[in-house]
C-alpha positions in Angstrom: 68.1 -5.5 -42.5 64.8 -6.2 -43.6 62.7 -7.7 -41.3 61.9 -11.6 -41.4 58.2 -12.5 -42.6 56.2 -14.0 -39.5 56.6 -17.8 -39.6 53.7 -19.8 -37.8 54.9 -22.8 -35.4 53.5 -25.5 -33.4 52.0 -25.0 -29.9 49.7 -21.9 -29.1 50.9 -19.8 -31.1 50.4 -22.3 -34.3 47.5 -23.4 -33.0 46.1 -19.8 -33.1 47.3 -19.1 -36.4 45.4 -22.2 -37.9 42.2 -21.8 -36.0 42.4 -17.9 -37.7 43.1 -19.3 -40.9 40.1 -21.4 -40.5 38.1 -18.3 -39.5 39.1 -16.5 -42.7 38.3 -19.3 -44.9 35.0 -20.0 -43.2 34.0 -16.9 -43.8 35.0 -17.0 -47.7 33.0 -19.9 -48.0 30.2 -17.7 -46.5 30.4 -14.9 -48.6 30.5 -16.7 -51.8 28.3 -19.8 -51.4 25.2 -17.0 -50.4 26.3 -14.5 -53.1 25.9 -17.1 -55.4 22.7 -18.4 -54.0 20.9 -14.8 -53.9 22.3 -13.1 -56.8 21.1 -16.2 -58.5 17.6 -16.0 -57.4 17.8 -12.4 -57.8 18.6 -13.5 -61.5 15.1 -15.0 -61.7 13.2 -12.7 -59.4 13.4 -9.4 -57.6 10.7 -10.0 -54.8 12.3 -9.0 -51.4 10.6 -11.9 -49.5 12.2 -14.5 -51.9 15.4 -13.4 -51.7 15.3 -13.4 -48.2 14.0 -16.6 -47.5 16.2 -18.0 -50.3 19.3 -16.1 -48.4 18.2 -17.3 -45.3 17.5 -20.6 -46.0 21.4 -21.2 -47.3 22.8 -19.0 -44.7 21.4 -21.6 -42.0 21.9 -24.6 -44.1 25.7 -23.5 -44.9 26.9 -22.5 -41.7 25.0 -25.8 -40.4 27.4 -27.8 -42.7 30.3 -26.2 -41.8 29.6 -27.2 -37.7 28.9 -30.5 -38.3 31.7 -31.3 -41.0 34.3 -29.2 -38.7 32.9 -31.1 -35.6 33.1 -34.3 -37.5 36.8 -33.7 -39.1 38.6 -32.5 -35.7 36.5 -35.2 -33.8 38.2 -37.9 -36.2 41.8 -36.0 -35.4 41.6 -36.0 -31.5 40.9 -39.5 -31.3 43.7 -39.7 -33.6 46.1 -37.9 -30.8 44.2 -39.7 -28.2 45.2 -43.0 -29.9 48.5 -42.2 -30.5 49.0 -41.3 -26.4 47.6 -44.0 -25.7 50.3 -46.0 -27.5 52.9 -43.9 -26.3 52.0 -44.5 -23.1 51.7 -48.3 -23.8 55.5 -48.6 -25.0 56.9 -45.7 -22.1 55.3 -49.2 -19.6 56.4 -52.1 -21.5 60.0 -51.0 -23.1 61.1 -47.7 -21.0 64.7 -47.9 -22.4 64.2 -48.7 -25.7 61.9 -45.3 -25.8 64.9 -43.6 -23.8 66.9 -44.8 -26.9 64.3 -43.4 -29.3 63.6 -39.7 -27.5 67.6 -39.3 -27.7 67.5 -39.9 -31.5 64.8 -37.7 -31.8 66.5 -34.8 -30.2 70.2 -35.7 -32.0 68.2 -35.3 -35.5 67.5 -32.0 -34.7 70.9 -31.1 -34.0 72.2 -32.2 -30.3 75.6 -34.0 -29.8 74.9 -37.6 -28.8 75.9 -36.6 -25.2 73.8 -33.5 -24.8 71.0 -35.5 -26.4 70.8 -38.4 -24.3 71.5 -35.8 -21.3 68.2 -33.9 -22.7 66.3 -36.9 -22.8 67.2 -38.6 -19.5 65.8 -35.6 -17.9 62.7 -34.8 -20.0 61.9 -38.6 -18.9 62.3 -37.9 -15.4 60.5 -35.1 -15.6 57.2 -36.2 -17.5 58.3 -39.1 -20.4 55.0 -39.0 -22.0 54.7 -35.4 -22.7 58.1 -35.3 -24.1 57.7 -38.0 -26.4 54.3 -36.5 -27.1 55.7 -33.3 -28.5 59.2 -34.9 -29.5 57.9 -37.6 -31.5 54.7 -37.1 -32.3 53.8 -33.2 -32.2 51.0 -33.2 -29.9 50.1 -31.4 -26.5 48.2 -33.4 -24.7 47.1 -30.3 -22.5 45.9 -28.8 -25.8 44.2 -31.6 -27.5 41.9 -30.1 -30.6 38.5 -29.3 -29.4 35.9 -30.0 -32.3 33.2 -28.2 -30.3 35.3 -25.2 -30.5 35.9 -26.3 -34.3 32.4 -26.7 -35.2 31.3 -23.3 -33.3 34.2 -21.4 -34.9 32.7 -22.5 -38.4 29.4 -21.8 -37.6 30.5 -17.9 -36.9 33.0 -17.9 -39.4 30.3 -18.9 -42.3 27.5 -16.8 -40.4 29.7 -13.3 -40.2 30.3 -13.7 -44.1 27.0 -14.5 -45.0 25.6 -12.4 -43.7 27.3 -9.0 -46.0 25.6 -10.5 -49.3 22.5 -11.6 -47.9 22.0 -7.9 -46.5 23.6 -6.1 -49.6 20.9 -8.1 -51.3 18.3 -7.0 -49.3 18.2 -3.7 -48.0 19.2 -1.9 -51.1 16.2 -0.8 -53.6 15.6 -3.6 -56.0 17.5 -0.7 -58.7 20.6 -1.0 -57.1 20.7 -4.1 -55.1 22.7 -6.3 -57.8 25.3 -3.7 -58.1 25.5 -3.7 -54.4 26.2 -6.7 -53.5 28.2 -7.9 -56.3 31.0 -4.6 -55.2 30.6 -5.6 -51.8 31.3 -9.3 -52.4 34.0 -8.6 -54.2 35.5 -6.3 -51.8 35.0 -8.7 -48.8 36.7 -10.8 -50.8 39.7 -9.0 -51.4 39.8 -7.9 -47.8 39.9 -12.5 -47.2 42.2 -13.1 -50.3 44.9 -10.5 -48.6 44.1 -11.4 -44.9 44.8 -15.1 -45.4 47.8 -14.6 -47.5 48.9 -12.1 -44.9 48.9 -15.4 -42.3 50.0 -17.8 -44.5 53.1 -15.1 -45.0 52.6 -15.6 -49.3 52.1 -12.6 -51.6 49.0 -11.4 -51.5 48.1 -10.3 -54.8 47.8 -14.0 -56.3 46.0 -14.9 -53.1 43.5 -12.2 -53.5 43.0 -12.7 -57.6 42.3 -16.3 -57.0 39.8 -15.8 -54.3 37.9 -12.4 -55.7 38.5 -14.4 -59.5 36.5 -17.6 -58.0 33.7 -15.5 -56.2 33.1 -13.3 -59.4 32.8 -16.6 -61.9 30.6 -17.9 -58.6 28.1 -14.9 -59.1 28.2 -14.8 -63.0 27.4 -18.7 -63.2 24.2 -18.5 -60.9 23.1 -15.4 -61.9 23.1 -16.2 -65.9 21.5 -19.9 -64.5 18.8 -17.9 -62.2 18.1 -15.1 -65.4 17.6 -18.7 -67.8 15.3 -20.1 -65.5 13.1 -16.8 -64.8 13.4 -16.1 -68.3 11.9 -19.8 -69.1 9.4 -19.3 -66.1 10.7 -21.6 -63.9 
């Protein structure tokens, strides 16, 4: 019997999954926004310093972005949850049985006899009614309500870890080899990402890792031949 691919659900365990799924693709957007950004300006110049700063510069300003838009995104979706508790509670107050009624629907759609259903819900009520509404009918924990610090300093990491392998690829070689460096070692990290996030996502990985070492490549041929145009011009 072969064994049954790894399906992600909600609660920790889901919530896990889609913070390391966030991870992984933080750190794709690392690798190739500042592979493109320094094999471009190696394109027009092969002065350490410059490339350096230039890597530096985008390392900070990316992984800047990435806090602040995470921050602002999973901000927007807890007071979303909040909200929605809030309303919850509101109706649980002012029309108890008619959300009785509701929380043994809920549970007869996913397969409980009527009487086992409204059994179920009588004594999740009793027990705490928002909480079970909360997860019933709305999908939310409201012990683990999305953090966006935790977001936004996940992203930051995430971006700064994959950064960091062009930036230093770029750098540390001799200016002979450097190109050739960092473009194997982008694309390498890259297939290491493509296969990791298709591994969690359980989806064959060879398309996944195509696309994503595919879309890096073109990324590095664009800014290089645009950084080479503009050195050659004397730009």
């Amino acid at each position: 019997m072969e064994p049954t691919p790894h399906e992600p659900h909600e609660g920790p365990l889901g919530v896990r999954l889609n913070w390391l799924r966030a991870a992984v693709l933080g750190a794709n957007d690392g690798i190739v926004s500042t592979a493109g950004l320094v094999v471009g300006v190696a394109g027009a110049t092969t002065d350490r310093s410059t490339l350096l700063t230039a890597g530096l510069a985008g390392l900070l300003a990316g992984s800047m972005s990435m806090a602040v838009g995470e921050y602002v995104s999973v901000s927007t979706q807890r007071d979303s949850e909040k909200a929605a508790l809030a309303v919850e509670r509101r109706e649980l107050r002012d029309q108890p049985e008619a959300e009785l009624d509701e929380l043994t629907g809920l549970l007869a759609a996913r397969g409980l006899s009527p009487e086992v259903a409204r059994e179920a819900a009588e004594q999740l009520t009793e027990r705490d009614a928002l909480r079970a509404h909360a997860r019933v009918e709305l999908g939310i924990d409201p012990d683990e309500l999305t953090n966006p610090w935790h977001a936004a300093a996940a992203s930051f990491l995430a971006f700064t870890v994959g950064a960091l392998l062009p930036l230093l690829a770029m750098v540390l070689p001799p200016a002979s080899a450097r190109l050739w460096v960092t473009v194997l070692s982008v694309l390498a990290a890259l297939t290491l990402t493509g296969w990791w996030s298709a591994r969690l996502g359980a989806a064959p990985a060879r398309p996944a890792m195509v696309r994503v070492v595919g879309g890096g490549a073109v990324a590095m041929a664009v800014t290089y031949t645009a950084g080479s145009l503009l050195g050659a011009a004397g730009v």
